[in-house]
C-alpha positions in Angstrom: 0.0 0.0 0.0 1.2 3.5 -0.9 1.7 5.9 2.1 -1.5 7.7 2.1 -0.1 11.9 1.4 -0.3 14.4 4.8 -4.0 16.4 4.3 -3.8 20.4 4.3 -6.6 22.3 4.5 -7.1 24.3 1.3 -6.0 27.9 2.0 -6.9 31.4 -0.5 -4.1 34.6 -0.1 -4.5 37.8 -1.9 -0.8 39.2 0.0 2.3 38.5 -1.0 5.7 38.1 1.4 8.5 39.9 1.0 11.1 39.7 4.0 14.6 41.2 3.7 16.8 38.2 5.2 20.4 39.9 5.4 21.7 42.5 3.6 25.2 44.0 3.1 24.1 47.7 1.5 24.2 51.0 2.6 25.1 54.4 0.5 28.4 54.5 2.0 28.9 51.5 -0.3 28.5 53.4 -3.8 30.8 56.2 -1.9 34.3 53.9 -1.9 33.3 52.0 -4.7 33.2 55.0 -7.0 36.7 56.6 -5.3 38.6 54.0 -6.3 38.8 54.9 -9.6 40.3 58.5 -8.8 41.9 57.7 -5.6 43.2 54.3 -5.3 43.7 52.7 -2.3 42.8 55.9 -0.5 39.5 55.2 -1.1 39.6 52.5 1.7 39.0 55.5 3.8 35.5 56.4 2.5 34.7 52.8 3.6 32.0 52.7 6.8 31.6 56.4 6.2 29.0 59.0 7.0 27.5 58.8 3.1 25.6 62.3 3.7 28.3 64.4 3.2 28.5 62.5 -1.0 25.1 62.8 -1.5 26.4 65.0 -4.6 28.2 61.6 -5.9 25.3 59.6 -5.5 23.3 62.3 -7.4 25.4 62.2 -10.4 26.1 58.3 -10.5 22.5 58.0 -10.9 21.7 61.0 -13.2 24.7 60.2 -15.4 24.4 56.3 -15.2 27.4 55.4 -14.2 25.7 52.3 -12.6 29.1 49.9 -11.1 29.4 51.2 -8.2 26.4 50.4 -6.8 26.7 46.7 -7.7 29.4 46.4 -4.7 25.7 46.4 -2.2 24.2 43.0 -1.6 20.1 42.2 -0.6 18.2 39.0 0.2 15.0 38.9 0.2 12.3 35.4 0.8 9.4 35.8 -1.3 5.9 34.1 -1.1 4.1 34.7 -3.9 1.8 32.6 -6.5 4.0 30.9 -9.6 3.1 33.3 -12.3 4.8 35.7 -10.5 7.7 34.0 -10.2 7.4 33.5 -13.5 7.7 37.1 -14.7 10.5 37.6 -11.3 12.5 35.1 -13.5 12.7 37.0 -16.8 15.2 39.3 -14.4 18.2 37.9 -15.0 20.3 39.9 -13.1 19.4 38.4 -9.5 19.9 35.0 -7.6 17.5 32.9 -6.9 16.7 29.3 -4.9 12.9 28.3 -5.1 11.5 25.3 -3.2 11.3 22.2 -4.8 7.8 20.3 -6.0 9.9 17.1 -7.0 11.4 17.4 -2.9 8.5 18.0 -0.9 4.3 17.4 -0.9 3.1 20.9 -1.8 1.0 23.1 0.9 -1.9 24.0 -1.1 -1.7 28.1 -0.7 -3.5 29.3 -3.5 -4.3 33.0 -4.9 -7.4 35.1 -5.1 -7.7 38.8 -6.1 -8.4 41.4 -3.5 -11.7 43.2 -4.5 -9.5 46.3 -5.3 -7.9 44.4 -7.9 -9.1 46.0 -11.4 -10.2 43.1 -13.5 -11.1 44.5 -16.9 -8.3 45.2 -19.4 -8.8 48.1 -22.0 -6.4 49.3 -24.4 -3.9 47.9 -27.1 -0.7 46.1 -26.5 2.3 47.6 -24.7 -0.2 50.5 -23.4 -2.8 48.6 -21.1 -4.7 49.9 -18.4 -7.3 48.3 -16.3 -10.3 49.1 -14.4 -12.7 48.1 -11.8 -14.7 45.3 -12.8 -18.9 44.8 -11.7 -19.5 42.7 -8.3 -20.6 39.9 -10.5 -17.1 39.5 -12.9 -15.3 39.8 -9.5 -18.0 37.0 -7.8 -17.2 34.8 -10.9 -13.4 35.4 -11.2 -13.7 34.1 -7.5 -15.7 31.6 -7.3 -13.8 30.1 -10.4 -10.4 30.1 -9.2 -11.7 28.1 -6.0 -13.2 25.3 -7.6 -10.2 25.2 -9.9 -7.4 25.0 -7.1 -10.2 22.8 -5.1 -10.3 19.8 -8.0 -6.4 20.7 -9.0 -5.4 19.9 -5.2 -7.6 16.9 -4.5 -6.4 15.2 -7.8 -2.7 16.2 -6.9 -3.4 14.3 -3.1 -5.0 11.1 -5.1 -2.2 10.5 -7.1 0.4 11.0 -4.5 -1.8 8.7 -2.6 -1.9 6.2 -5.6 2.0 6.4 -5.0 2.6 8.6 -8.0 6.5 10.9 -7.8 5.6 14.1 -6.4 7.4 15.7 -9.7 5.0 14.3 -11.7 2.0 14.6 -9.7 2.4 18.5 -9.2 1.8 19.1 -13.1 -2.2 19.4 -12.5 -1.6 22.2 -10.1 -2.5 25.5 -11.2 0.2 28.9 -11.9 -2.0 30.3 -8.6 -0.2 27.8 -5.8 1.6 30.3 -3.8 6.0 29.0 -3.8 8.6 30.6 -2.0 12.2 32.0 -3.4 14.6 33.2 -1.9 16.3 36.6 -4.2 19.5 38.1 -4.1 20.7 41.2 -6.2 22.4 44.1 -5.9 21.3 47.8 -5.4 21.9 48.6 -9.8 19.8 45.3 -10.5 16.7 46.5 -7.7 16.7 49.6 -8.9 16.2 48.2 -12.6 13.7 45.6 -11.7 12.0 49.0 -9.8 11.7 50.4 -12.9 10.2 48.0 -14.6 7.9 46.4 -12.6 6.4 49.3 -10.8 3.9 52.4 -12.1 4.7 55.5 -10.7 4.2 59.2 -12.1 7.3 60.7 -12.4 8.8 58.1 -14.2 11.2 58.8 -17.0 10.2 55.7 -19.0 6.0 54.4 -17.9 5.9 51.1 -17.1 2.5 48.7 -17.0 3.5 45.8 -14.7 1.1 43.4 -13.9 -0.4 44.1 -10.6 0.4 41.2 -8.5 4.4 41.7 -9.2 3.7 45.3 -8.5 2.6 44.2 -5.3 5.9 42.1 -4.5 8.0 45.1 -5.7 6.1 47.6 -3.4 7.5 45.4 -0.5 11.0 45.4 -1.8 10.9 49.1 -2.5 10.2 49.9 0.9 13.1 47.6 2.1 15.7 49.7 -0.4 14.5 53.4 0.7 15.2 52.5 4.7 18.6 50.5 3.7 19.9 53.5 1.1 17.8 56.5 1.2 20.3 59.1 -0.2 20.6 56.4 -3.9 16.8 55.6 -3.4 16.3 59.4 -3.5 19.1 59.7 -6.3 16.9 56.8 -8.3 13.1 58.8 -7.6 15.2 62.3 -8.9 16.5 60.7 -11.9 13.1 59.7 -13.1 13.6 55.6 -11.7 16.0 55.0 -14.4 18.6 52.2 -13.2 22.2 53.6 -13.2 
């Protein structure tokens, strides 16, 4: 007899997690990075420095792109968020990342729902989308459709595991919804350009139309880069969120 699969009960999110696990960045970092190239080794001083007295630097690292030196800047961040997301997170290849494992473990069955502020109705042409609120009913049916979907995906996913079935092959009748969990490392250079493109803001240099729900992940992580490096997070917001 095949080991019968552990039972968890069916669970519906419409957050997303974004924790900042360690991190080795600060503005001081972009300071002694960006001396080296005029003053050598002297710029070993610069390092652990007050980094208010450069804001000037910073200013014109950013403005004029001159994007290396804040590479030398490290973040990790774990992630909970439905696959698609990580889907479109993955596109960036400029980061690290380490995603748990279907073939390695039974999968909790976390899945997605939008929030009632999410704007379901998509108008426009390609490349210049915007969305807008839909009626009660298209928001009852979006709803009500994703449950039974992730209900009848999950109980067919527990039968074959319990039919003995490899959990790597089992997992492909789960839907893009299941919530996973990453962990993602980058730099300040890469968050700021993943900022830029996966967030809406007015101000912007170059609009961007990111789907909501990776919005929502990069809200999190913004908030994470202003308190770690506010003079280069105000240096990105000045120069129109352009990544160096």
């Amino acid at each position: 007899m095949s080991e019968k699969a552990e039972v968890f009960p069916i669970q519906f999110r419409e957050d997303m997690t974004v924790e900042l696990v360690k991190s080795s960045a600060s503005d001081s970092d972009v300071i002694w990075a960006a001396r080296v190239s005029t003053a050598g080794d002297k710029s070993l001083e610069s390092v652990g420095t007050d980094a208010s007295a450069a804001e000037g630097l910073i200013n014109y690292l950013a403005r004029e792109r001159h994007g290396s030196p804040f590479e030398h800047t490290s973040m990790t961040f774990f992630i909970s968020a439905p696959i698609f997301v990580f889907r479109e997170f993955m596109r960036h290849r400029i980061a690290s990342y380490n995603e748990e494992s279907g073939r390695y473990r039974e999968l909790r069955p976390v899945f997605y729902i939008p929030s009632k502020e999410r704007n379901l109705v998509q108008i426009g042409k390609p490349g210049s989308y915007s969305f807008i609120p839909g009626t009660d009913e298209q928001y009852q049916l979006t709803v009500d459709s994703i449950k039974d979907s992730c209900n009848h995906a999950y109980d067919a996913y527990k039968k074959m595991l319990d039919a003995g079935v490899a959990r790597e092959v089992a997992r492909a009748v789960l839907p893009v919804t299941l919530y996973s969990s990453m962990y993602v490392t980058m730099n300040a250079r890469a968050l700021m350009n993943f900022l830029s493109l996966r967030t809406a803001r007015e101000g912007s240099h170059f609009p961007s139309y990111p789907q909501r729900e990776i919005e929502m992940v990069a809200e999190k992580m913004e908030e994470h880069f202003a308190q770690l490096m506010p003079i280069t997070y105000k240096a990105f917001e000045k120069s129109g969120r352009i990544a160096p």
